[in-house]
N, C-alpha and C positions, 0 to 999 in steps of 0.2 A: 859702420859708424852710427848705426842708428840707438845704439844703447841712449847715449846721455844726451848728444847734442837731437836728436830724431828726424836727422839730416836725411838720412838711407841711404843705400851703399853705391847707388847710382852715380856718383859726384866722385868716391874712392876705390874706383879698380882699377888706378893705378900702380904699379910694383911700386915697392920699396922707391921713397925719392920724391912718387908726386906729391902734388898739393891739392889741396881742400880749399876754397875760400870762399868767403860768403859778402855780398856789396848790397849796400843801401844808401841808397840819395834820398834823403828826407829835407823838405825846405825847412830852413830855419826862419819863420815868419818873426821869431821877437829882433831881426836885425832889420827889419822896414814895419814903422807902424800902420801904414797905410795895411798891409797882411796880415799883421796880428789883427787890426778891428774884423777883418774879412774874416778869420779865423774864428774870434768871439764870437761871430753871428751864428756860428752852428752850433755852440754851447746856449746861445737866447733858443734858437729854434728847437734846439735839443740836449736841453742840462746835462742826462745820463749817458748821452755818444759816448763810446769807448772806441777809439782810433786802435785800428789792428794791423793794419800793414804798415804803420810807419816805421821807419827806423830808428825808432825813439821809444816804441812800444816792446812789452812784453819778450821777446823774443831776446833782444840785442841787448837787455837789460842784463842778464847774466849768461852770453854767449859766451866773453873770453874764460868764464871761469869752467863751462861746461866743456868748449874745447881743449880745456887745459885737464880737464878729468879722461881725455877719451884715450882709451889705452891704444898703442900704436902708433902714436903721433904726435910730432916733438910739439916744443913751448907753442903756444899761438902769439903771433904777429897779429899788431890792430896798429892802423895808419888809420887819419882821417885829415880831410882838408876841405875848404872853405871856397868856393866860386860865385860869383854870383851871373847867375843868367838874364839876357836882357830878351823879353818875348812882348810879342802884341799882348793886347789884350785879350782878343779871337784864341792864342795859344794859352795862355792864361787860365781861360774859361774851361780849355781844353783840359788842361793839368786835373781841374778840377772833375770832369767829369768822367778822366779814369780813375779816381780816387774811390773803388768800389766800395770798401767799407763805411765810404759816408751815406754811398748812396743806398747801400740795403739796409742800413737803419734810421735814415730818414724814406719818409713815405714822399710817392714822386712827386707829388705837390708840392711837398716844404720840399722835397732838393729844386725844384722850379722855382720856387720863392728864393731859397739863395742864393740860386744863379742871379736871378735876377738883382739881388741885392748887390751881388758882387758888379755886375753892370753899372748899377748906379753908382759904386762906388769906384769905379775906373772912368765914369765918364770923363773926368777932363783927362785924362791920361792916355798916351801914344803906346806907350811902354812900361812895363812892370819891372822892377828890376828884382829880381829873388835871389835868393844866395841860398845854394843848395849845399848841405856837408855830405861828403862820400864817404861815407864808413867802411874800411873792410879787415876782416878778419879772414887768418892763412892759420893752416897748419901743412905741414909737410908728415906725408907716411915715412914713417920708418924702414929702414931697411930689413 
C-alpha cells in the first residue's frame, strides 16, 4: 500500500479480508472559546506555524480519496464522532506539550511563553472541557 496513500505495507500483511485503518483525534477548539483564544495565541507568537500532525492537516485532507485509488482494496469507510473530555488543567498543559510540531517550530522560549499564557488563561478554571473528533478511515484487502 505504499504507492498512493504512503502508508507501507507494515499495517497490510494481512490475507485477503483484513483491514487497514487509520484514527485521529484532533481537538476541535472552535467548540469552546475559552481553546480557540488559547489556540490564537500561537498564530500572535507564530503567524507562519503550520500544524502537521493534526487531523485536520495535510494528510487527512485527501485520504479517503487516496484510499479509494489504492488497488487491492475495497471502497473506504470514514466514521467520525464528537466527545468531549473533561481534564485538569495540569492534563491540559499536558496535551499541549506532546503537540510536537508546535514545539519544533516555536523556539523553547516562545513554547515557555505559551504555556505560560495558556496558565494564565485557565487560571480560574478546575477543568477544561475539550471535545475531541475521532476520525477514522478503513479499507478492507481484498481477496
Amino acid at each position: 500500500m505504499r504507492t498512493a496513500t504512503g502508508c507501507g505495507s507494515r499495517g497490510t500483511r494481512a490475507a485477503g479480508g483484513g483491514w487497514f485503518a487509520a484514527l485521529w483525534n484532533p481537538r476541535e477548539v472552535e467548540a469552546n472559546p475559552l481553546l480557540a483564544e488559547i489556540e490564537g495565541e500561537i498564530r500572535r507568537l507564530r503567524p507562519d506555524l503550520r500544524r502537521v500532525s493534526s487531523g485536520r492537516s495535510g494528510i487527512t485532507a485527501t485520504l479517503t480519496a487516496r484510499l479509494a485509488a489504492e488497488p487491492g482494496y475495497g471502497p473506504p469507510l470514514y466514521l467520525e464522532a464528537r466527545h468531549v473530555v473533561r481534564q485538569t488543567v495540569e492534563h491540559y498543559l499536558g496535551v499541549w506539550r506532546s503537540a510536537n510540531d508546535v514545539q519544533a517550530q516555536l523556539a523553547p522560549a516562545v513554547f515557555a511563553k505559551f504555556l505560560g499564557h495558556v496558565r494564565e488563561a485557565l487560571a480560574e478554571h478546575d477543568v477544561v472541557e475539550t471535545t475531541y473528533v475521532t476520525r477514522a478511515w478503513a479499507v478492507q484487502r481484498l481477496p
